[in-house]
N, C-alpha and C positions, 0 to 999 in steps of 0.2 A: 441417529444420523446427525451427523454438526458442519455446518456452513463455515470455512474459512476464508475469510475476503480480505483482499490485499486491500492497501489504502491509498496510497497516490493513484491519481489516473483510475481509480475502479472505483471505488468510495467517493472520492472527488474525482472535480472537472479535471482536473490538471496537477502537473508535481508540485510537490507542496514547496521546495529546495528556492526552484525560480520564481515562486510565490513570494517568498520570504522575502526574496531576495529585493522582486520587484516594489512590493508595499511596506517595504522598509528603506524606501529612495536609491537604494544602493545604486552607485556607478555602471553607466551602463555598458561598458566593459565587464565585467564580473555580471551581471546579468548575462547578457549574450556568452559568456564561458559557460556559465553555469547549466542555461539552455543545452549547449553543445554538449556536455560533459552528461548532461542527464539521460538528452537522447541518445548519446553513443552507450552508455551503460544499460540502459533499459534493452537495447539492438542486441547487446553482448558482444560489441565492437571492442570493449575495454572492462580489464576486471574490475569487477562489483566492487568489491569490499576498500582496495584502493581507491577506487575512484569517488567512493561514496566518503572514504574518509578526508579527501581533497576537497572535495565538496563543502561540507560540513567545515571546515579550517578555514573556507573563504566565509564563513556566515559567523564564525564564533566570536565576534569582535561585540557580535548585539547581544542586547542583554536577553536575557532567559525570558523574563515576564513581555518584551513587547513581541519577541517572538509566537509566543503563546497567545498574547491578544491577536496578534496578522493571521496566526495557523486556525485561528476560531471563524475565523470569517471568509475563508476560501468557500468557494463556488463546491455544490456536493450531488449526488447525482438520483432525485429526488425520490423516484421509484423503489432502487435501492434501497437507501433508508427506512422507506416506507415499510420494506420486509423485512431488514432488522430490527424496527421496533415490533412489529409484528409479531417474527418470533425470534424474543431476545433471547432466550435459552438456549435455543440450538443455534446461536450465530455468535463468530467471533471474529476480532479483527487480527490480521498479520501483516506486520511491515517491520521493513528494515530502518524505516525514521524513528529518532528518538524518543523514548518516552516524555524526555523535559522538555520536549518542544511540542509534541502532541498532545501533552496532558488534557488542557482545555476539552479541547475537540471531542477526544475520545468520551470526556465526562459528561460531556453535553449528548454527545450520541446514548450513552450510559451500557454501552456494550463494550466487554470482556476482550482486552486485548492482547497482543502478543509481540513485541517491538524490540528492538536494539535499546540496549541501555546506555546513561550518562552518566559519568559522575564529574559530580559540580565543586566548583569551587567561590562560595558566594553564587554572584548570579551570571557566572563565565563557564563553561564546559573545560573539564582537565581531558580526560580519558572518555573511549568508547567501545561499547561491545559490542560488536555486528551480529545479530542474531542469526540462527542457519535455518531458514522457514521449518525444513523437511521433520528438522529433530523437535517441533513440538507435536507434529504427528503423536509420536509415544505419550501424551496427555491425554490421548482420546480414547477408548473400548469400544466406540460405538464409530460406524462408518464414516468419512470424511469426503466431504464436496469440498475442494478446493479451486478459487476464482482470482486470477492476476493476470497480469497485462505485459511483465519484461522478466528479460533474462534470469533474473534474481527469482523467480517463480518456479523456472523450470523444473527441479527437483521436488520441489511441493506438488505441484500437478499430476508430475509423474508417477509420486507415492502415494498419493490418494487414490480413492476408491475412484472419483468421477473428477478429472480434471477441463476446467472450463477457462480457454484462453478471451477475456473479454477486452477487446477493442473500442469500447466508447468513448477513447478520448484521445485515440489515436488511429491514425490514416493506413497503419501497418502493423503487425506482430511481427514480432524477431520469427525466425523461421525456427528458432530451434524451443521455443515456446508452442507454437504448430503441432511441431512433430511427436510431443506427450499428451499434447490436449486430445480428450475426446469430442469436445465441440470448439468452437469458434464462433464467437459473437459479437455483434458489432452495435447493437441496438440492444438499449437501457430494459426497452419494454419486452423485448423478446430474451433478454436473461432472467427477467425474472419472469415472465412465462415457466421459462424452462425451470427454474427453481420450485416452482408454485406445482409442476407435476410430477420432478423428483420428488417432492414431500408426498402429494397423495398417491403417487406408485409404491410409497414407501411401504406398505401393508401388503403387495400384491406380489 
């Protein structure tokens, strides 16, 4: 059995994008877009992979390394973590944020990720490759729990074995995240309940 947990908004407090954004002084124009553009994509108001690449084009101007020092220090959601270190082996992470900007974060968690890739030019982003959550499925032999929060999820949920739509960081799930999840959770402590008795049901 393996843990798949998305990382904006499930992992962390909050998306990492208007994080950057914020604690790197940026104009608060381009913040408040950026806001809008995240929750309309997370909703499934607007396609992902455009809009995530829009996204990403208003932040490329900052350098890679302060990016990665702001992305170390987001707000995380304490519980959670507690169970990936817990049991690091059967837990991984998936997102569609970059690896050169999540690097830090994920190292310091020290859990096994799965993310959209960068290629760099010096310390500026040329190119991007939007990962497709569902097709690292085929990495696994052994059954998958997968755990996210927006549109960009849905496919993953739905091809798991046990798809778990977690709302901790936000007031709504997209309805079409709903409708593949087997649960719906809105409280940190009661998903990792539910975690903590997939594992020991796991024998039974």
């Amino acid at each position: 059995m393996h843990f798949l947990f998305d990382l904006d908004s499930t992992i962390t407090k909050t998306e990492i994008l208007p994080f950057i954004a914020t604690e790197a002084g940026c104009d608060k124009t381009i913040i408040s877009k950026l806001d809008e553009m995240t929750l309309k994509s997370m909703n499934g108001e607007l396609p992902f992979e455009v809009n995530f690449r829009k996204r990403v084009n208003m932040l490329s101007h900052l350098p890679i390394q302060k990016i990665q020092k702001i992305v170390s220090t987001i707000p995380l959601h304490k519980n959670i973590c507690n169970f990936l270190q817990k049991y690091k082996k059967q837990c991984s992470i998936i997102t569609s944020n970059l690896d050169i900007w999540i690097k830090t974060l994920v190292e310091n968690l020290g859990i096994n990720c799965y993310s959209s890739k960068a290629q760099i030019d010096k310390t500026y982003i040329q190119e991007i490759e939007i990962i497709r959550k569902k097709d690292v499925l085929k990495n696994f032999k052994t059954h998958v729990i997968a755990i996210g929060d927006g549109s960009n999820d849905v496919e993953l949920l739905d091809c798991a074995l046990i798809g778990i739509a977690y709302g901790g960081a936000r007031k709504k799930l997209p309805d079409s995240l709903l409708e593949v999840a087997n649960y719906a959770i809105y409280s940190e402590k009661s998903l990792c309940i539910l975690l903590q008795q997939i594992l020991n049901n796991k024998g039974n």
